[in-house]
C-alpha positions in Angstrom: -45.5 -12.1 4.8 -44.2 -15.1 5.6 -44.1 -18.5 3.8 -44.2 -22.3 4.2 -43.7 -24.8 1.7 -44.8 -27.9 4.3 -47.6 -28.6 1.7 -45.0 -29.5 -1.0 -42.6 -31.5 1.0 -46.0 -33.5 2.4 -46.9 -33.6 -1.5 -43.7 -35.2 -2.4 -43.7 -37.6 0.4 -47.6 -39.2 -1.0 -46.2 -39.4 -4.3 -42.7 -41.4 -3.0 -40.7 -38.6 -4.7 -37.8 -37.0 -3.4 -36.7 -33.7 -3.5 -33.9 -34.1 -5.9 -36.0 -36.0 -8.1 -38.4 -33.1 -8.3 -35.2 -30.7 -8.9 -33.8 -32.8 -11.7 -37.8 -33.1 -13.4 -38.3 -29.3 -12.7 -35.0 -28.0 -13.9 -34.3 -26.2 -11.0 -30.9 -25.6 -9.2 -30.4 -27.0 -5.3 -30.1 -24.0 -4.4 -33.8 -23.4 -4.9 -34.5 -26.8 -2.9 -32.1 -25.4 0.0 -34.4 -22.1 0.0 -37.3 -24.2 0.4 -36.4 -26.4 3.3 -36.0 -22.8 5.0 -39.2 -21.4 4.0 -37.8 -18.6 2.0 -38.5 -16.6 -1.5 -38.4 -18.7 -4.0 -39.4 -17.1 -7.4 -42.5 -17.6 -9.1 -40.6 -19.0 -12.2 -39.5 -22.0 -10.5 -42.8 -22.7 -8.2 -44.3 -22.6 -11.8 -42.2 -25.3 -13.0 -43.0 -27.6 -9.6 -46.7 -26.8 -10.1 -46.2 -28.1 -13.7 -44.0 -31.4 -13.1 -46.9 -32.3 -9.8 -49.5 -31.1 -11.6 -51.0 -29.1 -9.3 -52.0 -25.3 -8.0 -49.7 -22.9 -6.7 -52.0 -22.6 -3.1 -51.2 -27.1 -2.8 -47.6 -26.4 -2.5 -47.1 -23.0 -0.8 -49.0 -21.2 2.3 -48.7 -17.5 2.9 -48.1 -16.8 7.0 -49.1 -13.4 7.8 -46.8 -11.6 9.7 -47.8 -11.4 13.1 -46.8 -7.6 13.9 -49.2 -6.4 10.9 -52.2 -9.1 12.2 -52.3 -7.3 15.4 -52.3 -3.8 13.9 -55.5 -4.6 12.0 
């Protein structure tokens, strides 16, 4: 399974707040924010710590993609 953090980077934009602002407020490396702009794992600890800085739900910042070979098996 795939997954897409568009949401967050959309979130960010309405708010006016940059990436490395979040980073700095979340106390996350930029290695995290690299692995995001590439839509890959990040771990649960830090989406916790954006979803606490924004205020919001885990399911506002981050979409699971199915992947498309299992889809078509079902």
């Amino acid at each position: 399974m795939a997954v897409s953090y568009k949401k967050l980077f959309h979130m960010l934009i309405d708010r006016n707040m940059t990436a490395a602002e979040l980073q700095k407020k979340a106390g996350y490396s930029a290695n995290i924010s690299t692995r995001m702009r590439r839509d890959e794992y990040v771990s649960l600890d830090s989406i916790e710590k954006i979803c606490r800085v924004l205020g919001c739900k885990v399911d506002d910042i981050v979409d699971f993609i199915p992947d498309e070979d299992k889809v078509s098996e079902k």
